[in-house]
N, C-alpha and C positions, 0 to 999 in steps of 0.2 A: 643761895636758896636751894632744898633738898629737894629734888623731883620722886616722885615714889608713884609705881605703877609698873606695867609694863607691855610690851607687844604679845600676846597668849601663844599665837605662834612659834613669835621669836623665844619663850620661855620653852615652849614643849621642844624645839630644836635642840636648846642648851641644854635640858634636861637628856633626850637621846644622846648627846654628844659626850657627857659626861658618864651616861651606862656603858656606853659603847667604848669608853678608853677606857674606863675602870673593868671592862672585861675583859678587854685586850692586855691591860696591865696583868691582868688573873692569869691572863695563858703565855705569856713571856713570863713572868716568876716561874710559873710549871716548868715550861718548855727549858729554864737556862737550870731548877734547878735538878730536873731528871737527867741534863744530858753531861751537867756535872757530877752527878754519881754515875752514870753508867761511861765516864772518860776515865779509861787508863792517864793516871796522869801523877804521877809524885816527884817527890823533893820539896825542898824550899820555898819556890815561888807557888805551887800548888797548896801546899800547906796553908800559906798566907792568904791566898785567894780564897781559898773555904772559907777559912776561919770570916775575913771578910764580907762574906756572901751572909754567911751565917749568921754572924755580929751586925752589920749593917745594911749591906745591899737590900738582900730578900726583906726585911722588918723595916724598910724605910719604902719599898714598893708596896710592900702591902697599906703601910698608913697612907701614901698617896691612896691606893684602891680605896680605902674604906672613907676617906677625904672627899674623893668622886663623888663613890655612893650618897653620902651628907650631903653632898653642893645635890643631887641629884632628888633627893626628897625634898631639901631645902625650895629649890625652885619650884617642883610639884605643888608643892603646898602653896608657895605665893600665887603662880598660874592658876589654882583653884580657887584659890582667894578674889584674885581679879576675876574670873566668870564668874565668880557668885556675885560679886558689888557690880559687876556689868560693864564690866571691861576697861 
């Protein structure tokens, strides 16, 4: 049997929790991919790494990010939904 509802609380929690990673997510991509261009760093295995950062790291942080942000409206809305029907 489906249960459907939820704690309003417990939703506005999960809702912070998932701004607050997908923000944090925001400033670790910045943070790794500014101090990768400003790192002396060449050859082979730097090459690989970029390109890697480039191709997949950094474009698979960000769709986690923007993943967040969706769970994070996602829940707003149901949490609004439950105050309006009354809890």
């Amino acid at each position: 049997m489906s249960h459907l509802g939820g704690d309003p609380e417990q939703l506005a929690a999960l809702r912070a929790s998932f701004d607050r990673h997908g923000q944090a997510l925001e400033e670790i991509t910045a943070s790794i991919r500014n101090q990768l261009g400003a790192t002396a760093w060449h050859g082979p295995a730097a090459d690989r790494f970029r390109g890697a950062w480039s191709s997949d790291f950094e474009p698979t942080l960000r769709r986690l990010q923007g993943a967040l942000g969706e769970a994070a409206a996602e829940v707003a809305r149901r949490r609004e939904a439950l105050l309006q029907a009354g809890g």
